[in-house]
C-alpha positions in Angstrom: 87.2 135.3 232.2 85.4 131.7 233.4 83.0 133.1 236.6 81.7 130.4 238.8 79.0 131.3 241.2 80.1 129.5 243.9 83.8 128.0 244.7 84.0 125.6 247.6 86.7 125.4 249.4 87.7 122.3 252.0 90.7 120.8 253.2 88.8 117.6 255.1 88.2 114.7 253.3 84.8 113.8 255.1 83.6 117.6 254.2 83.0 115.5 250.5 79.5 114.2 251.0 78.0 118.2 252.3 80.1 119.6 249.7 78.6 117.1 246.7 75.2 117.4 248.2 75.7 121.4 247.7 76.8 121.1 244.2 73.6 118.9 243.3 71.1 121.5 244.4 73.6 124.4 242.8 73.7 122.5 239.5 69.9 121.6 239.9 69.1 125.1 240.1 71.8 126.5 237.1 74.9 127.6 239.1 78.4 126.3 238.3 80.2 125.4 241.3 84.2 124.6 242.1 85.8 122.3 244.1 88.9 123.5 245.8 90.7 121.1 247.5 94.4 121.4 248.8 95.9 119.6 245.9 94.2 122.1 243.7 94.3 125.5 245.5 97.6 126.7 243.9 96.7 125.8 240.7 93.2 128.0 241.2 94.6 130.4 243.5 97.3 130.8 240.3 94.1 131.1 237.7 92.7 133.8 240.3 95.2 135.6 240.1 95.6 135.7 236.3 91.9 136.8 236.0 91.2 133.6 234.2 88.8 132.7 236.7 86.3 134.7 239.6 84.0 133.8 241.6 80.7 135.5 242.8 80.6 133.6 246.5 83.0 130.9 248.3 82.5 129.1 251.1 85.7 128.6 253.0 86.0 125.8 254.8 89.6 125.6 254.9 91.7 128.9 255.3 91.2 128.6 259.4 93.2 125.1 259.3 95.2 125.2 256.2 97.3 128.5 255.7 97.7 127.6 252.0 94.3 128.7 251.1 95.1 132.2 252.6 96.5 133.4 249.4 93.1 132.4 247.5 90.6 133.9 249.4 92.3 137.4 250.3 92.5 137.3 246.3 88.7 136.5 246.0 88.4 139.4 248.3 89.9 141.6 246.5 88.7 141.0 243.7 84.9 141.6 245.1 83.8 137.6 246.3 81.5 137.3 249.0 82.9 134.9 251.2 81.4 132.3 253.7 82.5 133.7 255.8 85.4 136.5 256.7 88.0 135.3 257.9 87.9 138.6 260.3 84.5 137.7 261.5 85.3 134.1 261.7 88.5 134.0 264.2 86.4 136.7 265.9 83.8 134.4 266.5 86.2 131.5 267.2 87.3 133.3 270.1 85.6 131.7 273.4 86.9 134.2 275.4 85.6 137.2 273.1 82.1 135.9 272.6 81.6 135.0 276.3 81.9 138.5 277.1 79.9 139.4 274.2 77.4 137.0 275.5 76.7 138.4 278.6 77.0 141.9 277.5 73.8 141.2 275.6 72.0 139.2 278.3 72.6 135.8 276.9 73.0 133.4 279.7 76.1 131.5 280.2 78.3 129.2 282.2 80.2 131.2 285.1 83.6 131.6 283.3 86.9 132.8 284.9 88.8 133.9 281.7 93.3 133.4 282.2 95.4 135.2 280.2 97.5 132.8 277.9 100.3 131.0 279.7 103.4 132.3 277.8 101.7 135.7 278.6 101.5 134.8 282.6 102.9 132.0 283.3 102.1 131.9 287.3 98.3 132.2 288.8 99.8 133.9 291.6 98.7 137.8 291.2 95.1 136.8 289.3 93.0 136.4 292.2 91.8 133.2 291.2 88.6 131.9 293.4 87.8 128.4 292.0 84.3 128.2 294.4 82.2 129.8 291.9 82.8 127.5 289.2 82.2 124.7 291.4 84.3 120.9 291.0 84.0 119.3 288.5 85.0 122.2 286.4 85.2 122.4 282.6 89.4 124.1 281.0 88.8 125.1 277.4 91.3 126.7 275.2 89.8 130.2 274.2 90.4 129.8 270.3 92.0 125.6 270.1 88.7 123.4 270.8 87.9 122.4 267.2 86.3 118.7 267.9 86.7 119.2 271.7 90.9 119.3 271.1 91.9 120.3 274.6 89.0 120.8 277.1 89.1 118.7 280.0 85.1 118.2 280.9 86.6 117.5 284.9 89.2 119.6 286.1 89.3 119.9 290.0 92.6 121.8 290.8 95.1 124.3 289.8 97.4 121.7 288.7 94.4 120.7 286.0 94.3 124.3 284.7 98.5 124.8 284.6 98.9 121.4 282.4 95.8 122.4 280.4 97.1 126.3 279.7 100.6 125.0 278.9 98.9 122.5 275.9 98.1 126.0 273.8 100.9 128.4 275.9 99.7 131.1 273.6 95.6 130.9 274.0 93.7 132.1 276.5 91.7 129.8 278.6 88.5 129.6 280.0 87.4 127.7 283.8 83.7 127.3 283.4 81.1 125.7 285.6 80.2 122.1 284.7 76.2 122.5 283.2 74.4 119.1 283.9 71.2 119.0 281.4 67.6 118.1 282.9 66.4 114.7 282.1 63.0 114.7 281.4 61.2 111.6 279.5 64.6 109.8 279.0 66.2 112.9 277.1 69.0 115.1 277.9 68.0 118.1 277.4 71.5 119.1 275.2 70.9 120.8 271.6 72.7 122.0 268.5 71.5 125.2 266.7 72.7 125.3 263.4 72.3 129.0 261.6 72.6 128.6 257.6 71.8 132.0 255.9 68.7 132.4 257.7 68.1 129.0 257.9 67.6 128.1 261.9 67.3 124.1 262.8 68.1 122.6 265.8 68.4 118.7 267.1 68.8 117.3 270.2 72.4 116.2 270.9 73.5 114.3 272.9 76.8 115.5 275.1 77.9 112.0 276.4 77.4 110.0 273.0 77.5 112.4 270.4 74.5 110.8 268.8 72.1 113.9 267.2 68.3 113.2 266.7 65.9 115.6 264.7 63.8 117.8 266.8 60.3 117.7 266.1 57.7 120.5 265.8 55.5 118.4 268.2 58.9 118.3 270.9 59.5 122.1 269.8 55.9 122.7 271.1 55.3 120.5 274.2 58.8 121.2 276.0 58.7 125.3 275.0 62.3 125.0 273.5 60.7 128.4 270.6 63.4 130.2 272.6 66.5 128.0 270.6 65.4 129.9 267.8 65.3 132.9 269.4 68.3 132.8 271.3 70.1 131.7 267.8 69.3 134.8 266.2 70.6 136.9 268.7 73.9 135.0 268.7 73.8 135.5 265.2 73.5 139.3 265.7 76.5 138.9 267.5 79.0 137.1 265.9 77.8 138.3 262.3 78.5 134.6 260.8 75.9 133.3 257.8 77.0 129.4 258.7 77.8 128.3 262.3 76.5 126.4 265.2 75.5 126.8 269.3 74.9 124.6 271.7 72.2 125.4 274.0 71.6 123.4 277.7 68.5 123.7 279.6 69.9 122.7 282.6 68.3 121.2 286.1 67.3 124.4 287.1 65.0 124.7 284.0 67.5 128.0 282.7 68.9 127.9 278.7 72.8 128.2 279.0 74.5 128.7 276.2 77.1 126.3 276.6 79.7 126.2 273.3 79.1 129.9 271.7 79.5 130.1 268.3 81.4 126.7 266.3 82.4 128.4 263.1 83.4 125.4 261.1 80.4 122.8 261.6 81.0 119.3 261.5 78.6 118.2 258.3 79.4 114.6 258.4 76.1 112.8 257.5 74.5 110.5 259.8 73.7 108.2 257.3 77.9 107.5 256.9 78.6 108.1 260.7 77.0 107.1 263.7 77.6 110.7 265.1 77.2 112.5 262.2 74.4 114.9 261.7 71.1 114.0 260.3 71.0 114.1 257.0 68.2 116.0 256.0 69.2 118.8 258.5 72.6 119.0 256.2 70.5 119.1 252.9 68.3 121.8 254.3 72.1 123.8 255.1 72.7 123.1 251.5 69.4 124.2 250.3 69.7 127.4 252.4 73.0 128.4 250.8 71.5 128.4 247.1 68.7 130.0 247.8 70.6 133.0 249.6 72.3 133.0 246.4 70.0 132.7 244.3 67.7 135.8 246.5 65.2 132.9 247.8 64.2 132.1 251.3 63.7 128.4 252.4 61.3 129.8 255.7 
């Protein structure tokens, strides 16, 4: 039986460059890797299942958007493969709605959130009580579970003829109405930031919410503006959600208070900003790449 210590799993053609960069540093550092892309998962899942093949860890990349890796990782499951991560613990995390309470349960501060049951569920607002003046106009309408990329938020909703169209795009998701966070603007920045988590691993960038455009933080930024507290609050979210590999974004808002503004993204965007404009930097996404190995490998990076 052919063990690899790590099979990677993707169903996005721009996950290529992270997932190359990952198998460098494996192979670097003596661990066989697999690709497994959609034209090959039934052919490995197929192996798997034979016992021809294990694996010791995969990161899955692909089961949330393409079903036909299901069959592959509940097999690595059972069969004992640590995977990156659960699918359990990942559509928990995914769920806005879920975490928010989670959030605030634990003192993490948040937008003010009015949480709908899904559309198909209750069709009418009539009966929910609904009192739009705390959230304020504009007003953000996210999908509790459908916002991969921003797929269905509307950033400036204003009526309850907004939120109906917006709840009947996912009929079967719950939805959130949020109050619109503006960042402060101090020095010609907008004070808007992505945490990434990797095994340990805690970075964050500024980024920026109207262009998309990240920029490395600095120790020098992380000590003259106080922003310590990213790294703390991304630990706690971690302790939460349970996820090795995710991202938060994190607003320190106007009235100088650190929202946490998109909870937990399961499935980050690793696009490198060498190749795209709004990709992330590119030693951030090595670093990602270095964390995983050396969790593997029983190393720390920090």
């Amino acid at each position: 039986m052919k063990f690899y210590h790590l099979g990677l799993a993707a169903d996005w053609e721009y996950d290529s460059d992270f997932l190359q960069m990952i198998e460098e540093k494996a192979r670097a550092s003596g661990l066989e890797t697999l690709a497994i892309w959609p034209e090959s998962v039934e052919d490995i899942s197929s192996r798997l299942r034979e016992q021809q093949i294990g694996f010791h860890y995969i990161l899955d990349r692909a089961s949330l958007s393409s079903p036909e890796f299901n069959d592959l990782i509940w097999l690595a499951q059972k069969q004992g493969t640590i995977i990156f991560d659960p699918p359990e613990k990942v559509h928990r995390a995914a769920d806005k709605a879920t975490m928010h309470l989670e959030f605030i349960s634990q003192g993490i501060l948040t937008p003010y959130t009015i949480i709908l049951p899904p559309f198909e569920q209750n069709a009418s607002l009539e009966g929910l009580g609904l009192d739009l003046s705390a959230v304020g106009h504009p007003f953000v309408i996210k999908p509790a579970s459908f916002t991969g990329g921003g797929m269905g938020v509307i950033k400036d909703g204003s009526s309850l003829e907004d939120i109906q169209r917006a709840r009947q795009e996912f009929p079967l998701d719950k939805y959130l109405i949020q109050e619109k966070i503006e960042p402060k603007i101090l020095d010609g920045r907008r004070f808007w930031f992505r945490v990434f988590f990797s095994w340990g691993l805690i970075q964050a960038a500024w980024w920026n919410d109207e262009t998309h455009i990240y920029k490395e933080l600095t120790r020098e930024e992380i000590t003259n503006y106080n922003l310590q507290v990213l790294f703390n609050l991304a630990e706690k979210i971690q302790r939460i959600c349970e996820l090795n590999f995710f991202s938060t974004e994190i607003v320190l808002d106007k009235k100088n208070r650190l929202i946490v503004v998109d909870y937990v993204n399961e499935i980050c965007d690793m696009r490198l900003q060498s190749r795209h404009d709004d990709g992330v930097p590119d030693r951030l996404v090595e670093r990602i790449a270095e964390s995983l190995i050396a969790f593997i490998r029983g190393e720390k990076l920090w």
